[in-house]
N, C-alpha and C positions, 0 to 999 in steps of 0.2 A: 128388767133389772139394769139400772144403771153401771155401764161401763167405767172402772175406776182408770182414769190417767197414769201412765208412769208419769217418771222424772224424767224423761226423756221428751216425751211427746206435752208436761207441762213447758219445758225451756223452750222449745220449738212458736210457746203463746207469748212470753215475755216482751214487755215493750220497755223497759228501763233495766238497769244494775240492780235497784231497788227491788225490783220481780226477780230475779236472780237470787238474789241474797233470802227473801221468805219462802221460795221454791226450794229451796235447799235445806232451812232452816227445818222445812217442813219433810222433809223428806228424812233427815235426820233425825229427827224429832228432839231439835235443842231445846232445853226445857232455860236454861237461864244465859244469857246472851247481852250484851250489848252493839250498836254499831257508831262507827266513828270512823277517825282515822282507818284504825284496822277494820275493814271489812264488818268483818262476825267477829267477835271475841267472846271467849269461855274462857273458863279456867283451867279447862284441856286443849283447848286448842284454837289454834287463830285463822284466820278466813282471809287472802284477796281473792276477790268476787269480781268479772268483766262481764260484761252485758252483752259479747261477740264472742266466736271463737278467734279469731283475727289473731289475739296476742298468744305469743309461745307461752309455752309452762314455764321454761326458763325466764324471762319478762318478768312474767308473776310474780314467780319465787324471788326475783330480784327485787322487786317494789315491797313484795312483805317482808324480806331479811333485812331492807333496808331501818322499817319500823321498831324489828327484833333490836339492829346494832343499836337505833337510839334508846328502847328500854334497856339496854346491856348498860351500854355509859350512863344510864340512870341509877344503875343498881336495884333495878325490877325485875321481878320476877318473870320468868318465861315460861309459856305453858309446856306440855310435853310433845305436842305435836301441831304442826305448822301444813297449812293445804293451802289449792286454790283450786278452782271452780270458774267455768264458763256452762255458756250454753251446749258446748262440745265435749269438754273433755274437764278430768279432775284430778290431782296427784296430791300425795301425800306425803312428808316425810317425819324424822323424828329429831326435835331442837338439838337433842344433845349429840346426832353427828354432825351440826355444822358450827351450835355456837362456840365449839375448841377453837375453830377457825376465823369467827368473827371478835374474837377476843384479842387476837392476834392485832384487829385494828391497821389491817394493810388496806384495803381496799378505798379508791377515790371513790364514793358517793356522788350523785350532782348535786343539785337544789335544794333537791325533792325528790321525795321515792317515786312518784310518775317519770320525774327527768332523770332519770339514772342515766351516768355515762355507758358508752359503748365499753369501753374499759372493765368497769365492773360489772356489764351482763358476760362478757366471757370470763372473765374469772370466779365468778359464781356457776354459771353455765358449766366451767369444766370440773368444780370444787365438787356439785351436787349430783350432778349425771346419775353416779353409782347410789345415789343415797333414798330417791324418790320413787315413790309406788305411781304410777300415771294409770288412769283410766279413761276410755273412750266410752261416753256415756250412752250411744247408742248401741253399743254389743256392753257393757259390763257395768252397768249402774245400779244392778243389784250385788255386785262386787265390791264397789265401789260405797254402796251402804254399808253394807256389814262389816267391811273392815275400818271404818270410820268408827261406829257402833263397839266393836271388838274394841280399837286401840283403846277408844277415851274408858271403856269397862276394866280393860287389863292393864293401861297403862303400857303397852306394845302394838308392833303392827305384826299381827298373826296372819300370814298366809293361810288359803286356802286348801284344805286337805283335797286330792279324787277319791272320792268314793266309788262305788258302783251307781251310787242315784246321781250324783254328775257325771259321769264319763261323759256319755254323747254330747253333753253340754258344751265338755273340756275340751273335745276332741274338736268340734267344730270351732272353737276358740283358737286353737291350735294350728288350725288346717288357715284360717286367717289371717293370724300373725305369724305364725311362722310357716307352714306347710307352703303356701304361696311364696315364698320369699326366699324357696332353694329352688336353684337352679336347675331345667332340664329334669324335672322329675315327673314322673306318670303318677296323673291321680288314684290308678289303683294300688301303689305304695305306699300313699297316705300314712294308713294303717300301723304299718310294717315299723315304721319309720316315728311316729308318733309314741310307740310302746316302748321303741329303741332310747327316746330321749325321757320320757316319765318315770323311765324303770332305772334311774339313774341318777344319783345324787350330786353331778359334777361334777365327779371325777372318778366313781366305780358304778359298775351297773351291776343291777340286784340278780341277775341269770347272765350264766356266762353263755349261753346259746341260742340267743335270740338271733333271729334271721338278718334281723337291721342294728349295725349299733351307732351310738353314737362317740364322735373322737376327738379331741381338740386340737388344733393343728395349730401352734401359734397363737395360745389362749383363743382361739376364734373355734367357735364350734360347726363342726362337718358332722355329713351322715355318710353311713358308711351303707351299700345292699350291691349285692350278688356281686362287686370288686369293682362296683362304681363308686367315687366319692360324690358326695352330691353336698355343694360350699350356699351360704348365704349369702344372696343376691342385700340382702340389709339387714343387718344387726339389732336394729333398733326395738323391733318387735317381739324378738325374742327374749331382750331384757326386759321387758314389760310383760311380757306372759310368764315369767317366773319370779318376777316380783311380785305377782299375784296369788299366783299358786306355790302350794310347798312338794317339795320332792326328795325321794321318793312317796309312792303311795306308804301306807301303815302294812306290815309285813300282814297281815292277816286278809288284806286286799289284793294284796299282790296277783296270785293265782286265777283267782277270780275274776281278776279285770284283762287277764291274757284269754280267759276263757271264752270274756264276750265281743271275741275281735270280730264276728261275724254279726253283731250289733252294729258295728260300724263302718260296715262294707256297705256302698249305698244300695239302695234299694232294688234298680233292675238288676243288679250284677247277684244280689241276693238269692233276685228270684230265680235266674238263670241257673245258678251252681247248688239252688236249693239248699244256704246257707242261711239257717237260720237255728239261733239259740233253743236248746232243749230245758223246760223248767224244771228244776227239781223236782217239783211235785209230779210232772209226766212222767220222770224217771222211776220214781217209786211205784208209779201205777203199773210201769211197763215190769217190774221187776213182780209184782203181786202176778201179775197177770201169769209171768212165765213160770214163777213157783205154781202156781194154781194146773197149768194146762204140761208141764215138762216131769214136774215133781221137785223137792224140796232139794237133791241133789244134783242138780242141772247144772249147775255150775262147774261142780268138778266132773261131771258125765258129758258132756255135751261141748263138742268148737266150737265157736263162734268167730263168725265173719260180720264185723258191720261197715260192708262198702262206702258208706255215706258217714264216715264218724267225725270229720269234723276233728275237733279239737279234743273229743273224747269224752264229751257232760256222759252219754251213756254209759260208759264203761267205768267208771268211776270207783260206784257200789261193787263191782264185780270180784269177786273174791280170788280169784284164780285167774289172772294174768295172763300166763303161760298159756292158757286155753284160747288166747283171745288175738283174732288178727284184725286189725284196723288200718283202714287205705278211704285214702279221701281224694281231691278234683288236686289239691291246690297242696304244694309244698312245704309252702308255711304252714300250714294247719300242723303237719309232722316237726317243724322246726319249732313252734308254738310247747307244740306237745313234751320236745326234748327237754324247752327249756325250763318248764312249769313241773317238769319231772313227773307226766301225766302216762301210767301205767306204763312204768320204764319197764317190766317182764314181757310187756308185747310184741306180736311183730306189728308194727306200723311202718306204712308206708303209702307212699303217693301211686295214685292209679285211678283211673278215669274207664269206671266201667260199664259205661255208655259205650266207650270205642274200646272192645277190649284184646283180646288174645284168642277167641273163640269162634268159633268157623263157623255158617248156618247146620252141621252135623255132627256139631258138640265137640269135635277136635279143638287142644289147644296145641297153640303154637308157641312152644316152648324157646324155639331159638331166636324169638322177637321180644318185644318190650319186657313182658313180664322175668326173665331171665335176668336181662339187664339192669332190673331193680331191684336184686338182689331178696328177694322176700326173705 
């Protein structure tokens, strides 16, 4: 079976602007089009198209708004959204945040929209910053479809919701643009730190107890874990990762996607702390199983201890709370738990019972750790 191309690895064959512009056309699937001056032109939206990654997005954007201002002083019609497109990277934005501003009629133009002065790439460069969606088409050019796709159908640019079928996806997107770009932080916070900033609308966060938050310090966004701040080494990335995506999650997600932070713990650290997601449907079998072999009132008749619980998928179903103590490797797991309000009647608590409080002659030692963790 033939292997289909992305759009990534078609731009990487291009040998003109010309292969640029139907590589794209194609991948969007523009059904009515012309090309000229403007790149690509629809009646939603207008295209410059470069044959290199070489020229910035700002560049771009300056040569097509230069196009936009002469249909303006024509009195023609403007589509509703305006992009451009190389072999590297794509951005979008929406006419109606900059034509207020090209109406105004301040801006020195040069020539020609190739020859733009130096002048008006920074005064566009600083105008448009906040306004354009930018994608990096070798990590996000299925992003980068769909909301092309989305805007010209709805007439908007609709970010991207997390679900639970993208998390890892998001997560790894994250850990790229931005996770990389705060300073001084341990890959195993990743995590911690990631939920802290998702779980957060930009100015309140959706659980007031999460282990990592996120803080603004001088409109500049910091991470906050265990009374370190941890500052962005670049800014840039991170207005691109939420110009893409929408935040918070959908309240119905929320819990859910705190549950499967051991999804995104990487893989030997997984296997080590034997941290790994329990499926719903296991749960139910384990629950059939214990009615079957305990009897049907084991829940209120029987403790339960589940040394290894994680974030708590097990305990979930469990009707009676109060009966149930819960202790896992890792602290956040318990801080996870407070925040997601995951069987708040329990004792839970952090404890590592591989190394535990127990003698080889079954003594415990009461005035060591376990003490001090207040069970």
């Amino acid at each position: 079976m033939k292997k289909i191309m992305s759009l990534y690895e078609k731009l990487k064959k291009v040998k003109s602007e010309e292969d640029v512009k139907d590589v794209y056309i194609k991948a969007l699937g523009l059904k009515s089009y012309t090309k000229g001056l403007i790149d690509i032109q629809t009646d939603e939206i207008w295209f410059e198209a470069k044959d290199t990654g070489k020229h910035s997005t700002y560049s771009m954007f300056t040569q097509l708004l230069h196009y936009v201002q002469q249909s303006l002083n024509r009195g023609e019609k403007i589509p509703a959204f305006l992009a451009v497109i190389d072999t590297e990277k794509a951005a979008i934005m929406k006419s109606s945040d900059v034509i207020p501003f090209l109406e105004k009629k301040t801006i020195k133009w040069g020539k020609s929209a190739s020859k733009y002065t130096q002048e008006a790439l920074e005064i566009i460069s600083a105008y448009i910053g906040t306004y354009i969606v930018s994608f990096r088409i070798s990590t996000h050019e299925d992003e980068f479809i769909s909301t092309v796709k989305a805007a010209i159908k709805s007439g908007d640019i609709i970010r991207i919701q997390i679900t639970p079928d993208n998390l890892k996806q998001v997560f790894d997107k994250w850990i790229a643009m931005i996770g990389k770009e705060l300073i001084d932080v341990k890959q195993e916070d990743y995590t911690l730190l990631f939920f802290a900033d998702i779980m957060n609308d930009g100015v309140v966060s959706t659980h007031k107890d999460l282990p990592a938050k996120l803080a603004f310090i001088n409109n500049t966004p910091n991470f906050v874990l265990n009374g370190n701040v941890y500052e962005l080494g670049n800014r840039e990335g991170y207005r691109r990762f939420w110009a893409i995506y929408h935040r918070p999650p959908k309240e119905e997600y929320r819990n859910y996607l705190l549950e499967r932070r051991d999804s995104l713990i990487p893989i030997d650290e997984r296997s080590f702390k034997g941290a790994f997601y329990t499926p719903l449907h296991v749960v139910d079998k384990a629950y059939d199983q214990l009615n079957e072999i305990l009897g049907k009132n084991w829940q209120k008749d029987y403790v339960v201890w589940d040394m290894c619980c994680g974030v708590g998928n097990l305990e979930v179903k469990h009707s009676n709370h109060r009966n149930i103590f819960m202790s896992t490797l890792d602290q956040a797991d318990i801080d996870v738990m407070k925040a997601s309000k995951t069987c708040v009647a329990a004792n839970r608590f952090q404890y590592d019972y591989l190394n535990d409080d127990i003698s080889d002659d079954g003594k415990i030692d009461y005035r060591g750790r376990l003490r001090k963790r207040k069970i």
